[in-house]
Z-matrix of the N, CA and C atoms (Angstrom, degrees):
N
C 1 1.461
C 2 1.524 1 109.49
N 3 1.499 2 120.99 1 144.77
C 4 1.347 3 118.32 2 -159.71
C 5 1.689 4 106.48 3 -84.57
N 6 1.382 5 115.79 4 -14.26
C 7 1.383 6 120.45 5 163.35
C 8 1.422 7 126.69 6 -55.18
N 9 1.558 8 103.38 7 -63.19
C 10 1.562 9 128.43 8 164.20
C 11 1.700 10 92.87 9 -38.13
N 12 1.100 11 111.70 10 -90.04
C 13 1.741 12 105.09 11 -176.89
C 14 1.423 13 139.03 12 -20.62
N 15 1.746 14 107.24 13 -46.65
C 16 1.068 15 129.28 14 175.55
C 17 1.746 16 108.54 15 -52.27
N 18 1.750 17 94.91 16 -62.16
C 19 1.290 18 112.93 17 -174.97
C 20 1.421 19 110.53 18 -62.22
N 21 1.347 20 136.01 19 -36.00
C 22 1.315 21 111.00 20 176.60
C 23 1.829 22 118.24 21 -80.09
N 24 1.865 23 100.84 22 -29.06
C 25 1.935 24 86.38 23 166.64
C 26 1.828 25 105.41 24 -57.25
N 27 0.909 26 103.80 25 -34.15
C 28 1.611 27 90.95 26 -165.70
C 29 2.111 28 106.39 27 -72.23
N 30 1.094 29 103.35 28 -29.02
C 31 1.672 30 100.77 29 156.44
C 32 1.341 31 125.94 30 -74.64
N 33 1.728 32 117.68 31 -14.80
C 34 1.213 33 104.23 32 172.80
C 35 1.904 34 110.30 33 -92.34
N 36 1.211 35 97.56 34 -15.14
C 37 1.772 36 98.41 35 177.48
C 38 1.331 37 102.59 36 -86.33
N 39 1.294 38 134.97 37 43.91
C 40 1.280 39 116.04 38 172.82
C 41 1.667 40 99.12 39 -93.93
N 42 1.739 41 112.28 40 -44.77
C 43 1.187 42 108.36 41 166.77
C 44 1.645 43 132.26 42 -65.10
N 45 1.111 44 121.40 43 1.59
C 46 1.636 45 120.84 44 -167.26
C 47 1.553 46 89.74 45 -97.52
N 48 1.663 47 85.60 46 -179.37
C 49 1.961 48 107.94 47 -148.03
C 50 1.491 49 79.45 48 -89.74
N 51 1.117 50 111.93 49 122.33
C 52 1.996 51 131.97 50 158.65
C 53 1.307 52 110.84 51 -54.85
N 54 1.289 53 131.29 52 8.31
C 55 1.002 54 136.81 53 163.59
C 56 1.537 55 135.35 54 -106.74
N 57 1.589 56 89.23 55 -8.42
C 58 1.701 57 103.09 56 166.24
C 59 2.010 58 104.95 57 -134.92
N 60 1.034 59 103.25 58 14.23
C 61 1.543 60 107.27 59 169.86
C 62 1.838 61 107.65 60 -143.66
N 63 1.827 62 103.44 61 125.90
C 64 1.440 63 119.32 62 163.03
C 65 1.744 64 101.86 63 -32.15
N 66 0.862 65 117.77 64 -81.23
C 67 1.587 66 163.00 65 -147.93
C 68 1.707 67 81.60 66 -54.14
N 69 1.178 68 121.88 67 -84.64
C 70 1.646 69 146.06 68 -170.80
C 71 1.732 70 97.25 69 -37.57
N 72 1.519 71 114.38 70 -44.53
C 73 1.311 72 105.71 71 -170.71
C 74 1.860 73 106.68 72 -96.49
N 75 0.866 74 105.19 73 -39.81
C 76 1.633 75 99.61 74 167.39
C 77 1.714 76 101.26 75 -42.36
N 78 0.883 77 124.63 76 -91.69
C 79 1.524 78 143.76 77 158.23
C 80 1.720 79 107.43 78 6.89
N 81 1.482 80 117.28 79 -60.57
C 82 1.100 81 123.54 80 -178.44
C 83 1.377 82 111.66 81 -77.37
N 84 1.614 83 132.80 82 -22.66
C 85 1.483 84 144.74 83 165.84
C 86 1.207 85 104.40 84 -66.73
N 87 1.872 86 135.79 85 -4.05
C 88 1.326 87 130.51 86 -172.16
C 89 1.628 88 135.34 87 61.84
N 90 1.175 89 107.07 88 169.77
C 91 1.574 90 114.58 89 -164.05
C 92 1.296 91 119.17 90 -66.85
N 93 1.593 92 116.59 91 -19.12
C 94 1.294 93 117.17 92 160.23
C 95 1.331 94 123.77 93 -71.46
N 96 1.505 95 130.59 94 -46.58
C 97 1.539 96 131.40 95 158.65
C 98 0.870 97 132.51 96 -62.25
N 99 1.728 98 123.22 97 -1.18
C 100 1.242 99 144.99 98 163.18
C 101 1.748 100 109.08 99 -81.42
N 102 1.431 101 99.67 100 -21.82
C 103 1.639 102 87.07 101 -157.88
C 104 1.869 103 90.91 102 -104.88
N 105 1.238 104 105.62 103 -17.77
C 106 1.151 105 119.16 104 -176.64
C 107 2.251 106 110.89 105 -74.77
N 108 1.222 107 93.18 106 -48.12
C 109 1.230 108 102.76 107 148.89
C 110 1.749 109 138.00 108 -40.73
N 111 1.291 110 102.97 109 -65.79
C 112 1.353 111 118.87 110 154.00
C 113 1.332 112 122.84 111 -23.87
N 114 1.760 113 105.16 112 -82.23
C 115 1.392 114 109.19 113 146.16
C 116 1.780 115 147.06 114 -32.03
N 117 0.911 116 102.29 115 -19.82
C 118 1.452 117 127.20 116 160.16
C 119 1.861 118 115.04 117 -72.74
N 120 1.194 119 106.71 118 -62.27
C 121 1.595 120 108.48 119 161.31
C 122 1.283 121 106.74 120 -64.99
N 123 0.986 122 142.42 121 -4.83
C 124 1.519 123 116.26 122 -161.87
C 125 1.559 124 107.78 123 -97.39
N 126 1.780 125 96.09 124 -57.68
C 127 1.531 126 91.53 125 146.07
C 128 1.715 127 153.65 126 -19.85
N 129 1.219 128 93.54 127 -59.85
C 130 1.257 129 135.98 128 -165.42
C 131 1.944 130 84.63 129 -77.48
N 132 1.184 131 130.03 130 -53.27
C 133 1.170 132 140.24 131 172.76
C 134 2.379 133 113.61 132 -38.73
N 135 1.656 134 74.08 133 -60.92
C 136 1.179 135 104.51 134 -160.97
C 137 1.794 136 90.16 135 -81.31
N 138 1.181 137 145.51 136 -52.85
C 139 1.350 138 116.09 137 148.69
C 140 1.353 139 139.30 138 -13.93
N 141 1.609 140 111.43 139 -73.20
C 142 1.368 141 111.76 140 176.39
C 143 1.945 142 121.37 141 -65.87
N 144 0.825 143 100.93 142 -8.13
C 145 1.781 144 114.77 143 168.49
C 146 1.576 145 112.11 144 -81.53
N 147 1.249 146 131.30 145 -29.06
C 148 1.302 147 142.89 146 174.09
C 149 1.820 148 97.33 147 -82.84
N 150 1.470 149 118.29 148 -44.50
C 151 1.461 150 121.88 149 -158.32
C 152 1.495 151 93.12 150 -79.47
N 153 1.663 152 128.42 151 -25.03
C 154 1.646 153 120.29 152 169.01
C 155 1.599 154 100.86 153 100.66
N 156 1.596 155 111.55 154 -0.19
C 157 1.639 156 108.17 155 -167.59
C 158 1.596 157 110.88 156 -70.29
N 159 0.787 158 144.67 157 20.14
C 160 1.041 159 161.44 158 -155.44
C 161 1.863 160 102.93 159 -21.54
N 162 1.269 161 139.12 160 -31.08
C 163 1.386 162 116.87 161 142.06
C 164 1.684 163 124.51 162 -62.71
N 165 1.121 164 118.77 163 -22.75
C 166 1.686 165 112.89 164 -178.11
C 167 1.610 166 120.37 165 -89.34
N 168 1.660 167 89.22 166 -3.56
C 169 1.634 168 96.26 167 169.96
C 170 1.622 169 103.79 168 -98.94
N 171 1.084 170 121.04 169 -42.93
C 172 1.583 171 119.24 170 170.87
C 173 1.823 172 104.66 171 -48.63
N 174 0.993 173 105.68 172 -33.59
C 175 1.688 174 99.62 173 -168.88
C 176 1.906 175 95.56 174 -91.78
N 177 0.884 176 159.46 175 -38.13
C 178 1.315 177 169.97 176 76.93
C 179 1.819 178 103.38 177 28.52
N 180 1.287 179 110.76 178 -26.71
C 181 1.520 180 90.61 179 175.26
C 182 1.589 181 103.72 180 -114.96
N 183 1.079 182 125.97 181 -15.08
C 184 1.451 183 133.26 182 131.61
C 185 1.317 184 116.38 183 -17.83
N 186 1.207 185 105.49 184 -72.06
C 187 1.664 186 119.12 185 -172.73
C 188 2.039 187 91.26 186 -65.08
N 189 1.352 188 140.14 187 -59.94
C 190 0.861 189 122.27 188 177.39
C 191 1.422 190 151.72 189 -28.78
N 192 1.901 191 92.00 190 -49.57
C 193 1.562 192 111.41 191 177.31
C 194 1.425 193 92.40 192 -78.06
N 195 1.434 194 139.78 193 -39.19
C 196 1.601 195 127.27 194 -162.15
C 197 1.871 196 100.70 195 -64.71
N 198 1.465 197 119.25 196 -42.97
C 199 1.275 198 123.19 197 -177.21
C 200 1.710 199 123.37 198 -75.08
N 201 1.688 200 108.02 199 -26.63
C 202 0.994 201 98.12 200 164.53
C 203 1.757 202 120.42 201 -66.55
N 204 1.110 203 107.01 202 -40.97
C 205 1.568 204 121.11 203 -178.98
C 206 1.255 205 103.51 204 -45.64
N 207 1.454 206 118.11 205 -54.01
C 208 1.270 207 123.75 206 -170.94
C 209 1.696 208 100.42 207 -63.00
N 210 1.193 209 113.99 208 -84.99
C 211 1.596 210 124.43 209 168.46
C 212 1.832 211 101.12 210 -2.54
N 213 1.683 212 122.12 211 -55.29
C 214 1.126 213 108.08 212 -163.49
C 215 1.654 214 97.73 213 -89.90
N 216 1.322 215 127.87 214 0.06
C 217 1.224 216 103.09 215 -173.45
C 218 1.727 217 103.26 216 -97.19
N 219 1.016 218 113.27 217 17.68
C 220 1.514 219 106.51 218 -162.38
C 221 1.572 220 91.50 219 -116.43
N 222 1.385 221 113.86 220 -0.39
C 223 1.566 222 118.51 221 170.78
C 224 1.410 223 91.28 222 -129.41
N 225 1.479 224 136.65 223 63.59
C 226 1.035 225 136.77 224 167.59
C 227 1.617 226 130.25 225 11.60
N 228 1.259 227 113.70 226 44.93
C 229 1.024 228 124.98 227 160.11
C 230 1.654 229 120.15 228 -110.16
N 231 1.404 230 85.82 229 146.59
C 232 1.483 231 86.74 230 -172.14
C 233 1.586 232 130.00 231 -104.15
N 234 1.069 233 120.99 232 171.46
C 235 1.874 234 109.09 233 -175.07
C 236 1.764 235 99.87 234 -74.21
N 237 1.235 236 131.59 235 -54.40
C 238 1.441 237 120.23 236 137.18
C 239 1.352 238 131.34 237 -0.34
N 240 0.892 239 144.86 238 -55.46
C 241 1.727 240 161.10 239 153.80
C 242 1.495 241 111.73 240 -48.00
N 243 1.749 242 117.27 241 -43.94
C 244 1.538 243 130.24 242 -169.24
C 245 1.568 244 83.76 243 -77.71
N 246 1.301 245 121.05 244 -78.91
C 247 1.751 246 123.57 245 -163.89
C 248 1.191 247 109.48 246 -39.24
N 249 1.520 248 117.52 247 -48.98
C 250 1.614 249 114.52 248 -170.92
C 251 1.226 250 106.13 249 -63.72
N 252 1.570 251 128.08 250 -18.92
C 253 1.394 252 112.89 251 -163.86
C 254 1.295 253 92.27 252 -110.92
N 255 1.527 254 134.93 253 -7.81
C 256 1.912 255 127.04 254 157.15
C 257 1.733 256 94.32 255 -79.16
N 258 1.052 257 142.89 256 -38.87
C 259 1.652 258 123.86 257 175.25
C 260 1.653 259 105.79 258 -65.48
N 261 1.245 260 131.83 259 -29.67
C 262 1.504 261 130.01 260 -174.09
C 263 2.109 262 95.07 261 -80.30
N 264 1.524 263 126.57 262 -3.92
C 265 1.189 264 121.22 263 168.22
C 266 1.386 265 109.80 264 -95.42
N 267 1.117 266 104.93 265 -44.04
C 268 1.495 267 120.49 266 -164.69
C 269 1.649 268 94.73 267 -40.68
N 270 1.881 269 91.75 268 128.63
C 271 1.882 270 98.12 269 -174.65
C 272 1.546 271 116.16 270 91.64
N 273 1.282 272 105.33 271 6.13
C 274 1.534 273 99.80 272 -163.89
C 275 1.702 274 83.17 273 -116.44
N 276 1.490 275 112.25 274 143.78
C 277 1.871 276 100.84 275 158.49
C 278 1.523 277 114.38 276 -84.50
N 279 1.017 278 117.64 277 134.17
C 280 1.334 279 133.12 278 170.12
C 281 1.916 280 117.08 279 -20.00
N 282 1.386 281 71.83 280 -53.69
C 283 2.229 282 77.13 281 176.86
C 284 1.208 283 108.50 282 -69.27
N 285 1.431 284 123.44 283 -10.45
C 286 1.768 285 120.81 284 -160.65
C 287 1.624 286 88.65 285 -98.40
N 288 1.588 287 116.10 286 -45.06
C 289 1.419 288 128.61 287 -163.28
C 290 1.694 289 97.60 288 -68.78
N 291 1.445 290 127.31 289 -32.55
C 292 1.250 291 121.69 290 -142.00
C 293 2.160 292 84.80 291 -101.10
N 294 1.335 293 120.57 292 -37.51
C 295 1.332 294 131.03 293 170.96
C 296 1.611 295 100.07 294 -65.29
N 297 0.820 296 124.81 295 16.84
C 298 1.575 297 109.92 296 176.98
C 299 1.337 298 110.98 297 -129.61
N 300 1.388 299 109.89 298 -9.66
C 301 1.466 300 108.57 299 -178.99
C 302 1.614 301 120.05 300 -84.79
């Protein structure tokens, strides 16, 4: 799966030189400029979804899933950790899942 993939280059650049990897230097700026980043796409996401562009939101939500990944790997969580905890919903309604938290 092209997620799984994503997510493990982006666990293997945590150690490489931030100076020849995107990924490595976000990473080395920490979980706050990571999450802050994130936030930056998300927006940026959520713009082009209002604007109707419907290729500049596909490319914009691209940029989303790559930053969230990143965002969670810089707080050591893994995409592993996210699925298990959407299969531990799966079956649940949303209003029941969202009252329980």
């Amino acid at each position: 799966m092209t997620l799984e993939r994503l997510a493990a280059t982006i666990a293997a650049r945590k150690g490489a030189d931030p100076e020849t990897s995107w990924t490595a230097k976000l990473l080395a700026k920490g979980p706050e400029k990571c999450a802050e980043k994130f936030g930056e796409e998300a927006v940026e996401a959520i713009i082009e979804a209002v604007k109707g562009d419907r290729a500049r939101l596909t490319s914009e939500a691209a940029d989303v899933l790559y930053h969230l990944l990143v965002m969670l790997a810089a707080r050591d969580v893994t995409l592993d950790d996210v699925l298990a905890e959407l299969d531990r919903r799966e079956g649940t309604s949303g209003i029941a899942e969202k009252a329980g938290r």
